[in-house]
VEXDREN-2710 file (C-alpha; in Angstrom, 1 decimal):
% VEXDREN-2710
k/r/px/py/pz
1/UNK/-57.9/-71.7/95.1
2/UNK/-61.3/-70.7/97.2
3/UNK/-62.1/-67.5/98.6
4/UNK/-60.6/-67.8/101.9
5/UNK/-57.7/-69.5/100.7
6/UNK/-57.5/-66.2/98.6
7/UNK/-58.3/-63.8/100.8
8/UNK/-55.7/-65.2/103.1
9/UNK/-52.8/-64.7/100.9
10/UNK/-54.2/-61.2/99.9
11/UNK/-53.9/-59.8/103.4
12/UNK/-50.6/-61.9/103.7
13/UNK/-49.3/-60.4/100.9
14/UNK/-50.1/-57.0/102.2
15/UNK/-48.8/-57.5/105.6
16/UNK/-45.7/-58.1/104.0
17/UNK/-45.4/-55.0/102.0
18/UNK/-44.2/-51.8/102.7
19/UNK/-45.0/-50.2/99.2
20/UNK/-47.2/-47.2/99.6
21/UNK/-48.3/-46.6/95.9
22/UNK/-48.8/-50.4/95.5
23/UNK/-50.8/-50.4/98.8
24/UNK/-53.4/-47.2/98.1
25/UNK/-54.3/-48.9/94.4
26/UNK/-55.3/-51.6/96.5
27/UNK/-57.0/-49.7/98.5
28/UNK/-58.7/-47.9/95.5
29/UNK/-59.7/-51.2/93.9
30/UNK/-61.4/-53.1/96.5
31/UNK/-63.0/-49.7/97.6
32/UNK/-64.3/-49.5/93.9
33/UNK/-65.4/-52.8/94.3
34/UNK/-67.8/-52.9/97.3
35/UNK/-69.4/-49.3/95.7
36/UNK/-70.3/-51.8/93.0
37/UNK/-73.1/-50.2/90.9
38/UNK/-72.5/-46.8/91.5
39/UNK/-70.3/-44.8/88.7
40/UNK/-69.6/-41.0/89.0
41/UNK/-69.5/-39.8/85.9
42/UNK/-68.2/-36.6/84.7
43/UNK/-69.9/-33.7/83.5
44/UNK/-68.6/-34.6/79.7
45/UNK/-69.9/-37.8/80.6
46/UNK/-73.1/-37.2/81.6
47/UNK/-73.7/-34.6/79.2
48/UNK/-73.0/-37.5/76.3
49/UNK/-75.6/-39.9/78.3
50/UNK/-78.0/-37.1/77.6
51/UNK/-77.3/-36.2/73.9
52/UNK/-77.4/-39.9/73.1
53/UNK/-80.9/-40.2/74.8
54/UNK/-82.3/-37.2/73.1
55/UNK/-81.3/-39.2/69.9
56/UNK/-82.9/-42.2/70.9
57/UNK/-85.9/-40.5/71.5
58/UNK/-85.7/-39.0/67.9
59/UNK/-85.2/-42.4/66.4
60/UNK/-81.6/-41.4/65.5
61/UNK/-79.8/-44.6/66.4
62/UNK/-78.7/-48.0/64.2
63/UNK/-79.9/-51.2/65.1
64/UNK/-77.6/-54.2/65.7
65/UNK/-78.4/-55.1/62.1
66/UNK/-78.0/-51.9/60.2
67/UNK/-74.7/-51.9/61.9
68/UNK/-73.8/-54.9/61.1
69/UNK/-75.0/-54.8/57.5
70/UNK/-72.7/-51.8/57.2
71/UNK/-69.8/-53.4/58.6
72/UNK/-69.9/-56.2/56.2
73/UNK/-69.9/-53.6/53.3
74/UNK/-67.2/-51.6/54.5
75/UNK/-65.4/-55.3/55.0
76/UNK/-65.6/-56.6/51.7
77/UNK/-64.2/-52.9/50.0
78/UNK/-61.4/-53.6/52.2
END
């Protein structure tokens, strides 16, 4: 099915409902997705973005293969 084919049935489909709740997440999604890029984050959130840079900076961070390696251990006492 193309796009327009798609996009047909979409606002088909919604002509035919009547559902409130079902119509506003709808709404809400396709709104989400033309704001694509942009995510509002909380202040938890942000404050987590800035601890885990502040340990970046201070070298405390794995790599993919430390993490890995440890993985494997913790595997095979499994």
């Amino acid at each position: 099915m193309g796009t327009v084919e798609l996009k047909k049935k979409l606002v088909a489909e919604i002509n035919l409902s009547s559902n409130k709740e079902l119509l506003e997440e709808m709404y809400r999604l396709l709104n989400q997705d033309n704001e694509a890029g942009v995510f509002k984050l909380s202040q938890s959130q942000k404050k987590a973005v800035t601890e885990a840079r502040e340990q970046v900076r201070n070298g405390q961070f794995f790599t993919d293969e430390q993490v890995n390696d440890e993985m494997e251990e913790w595997l095979k006492g499994k």
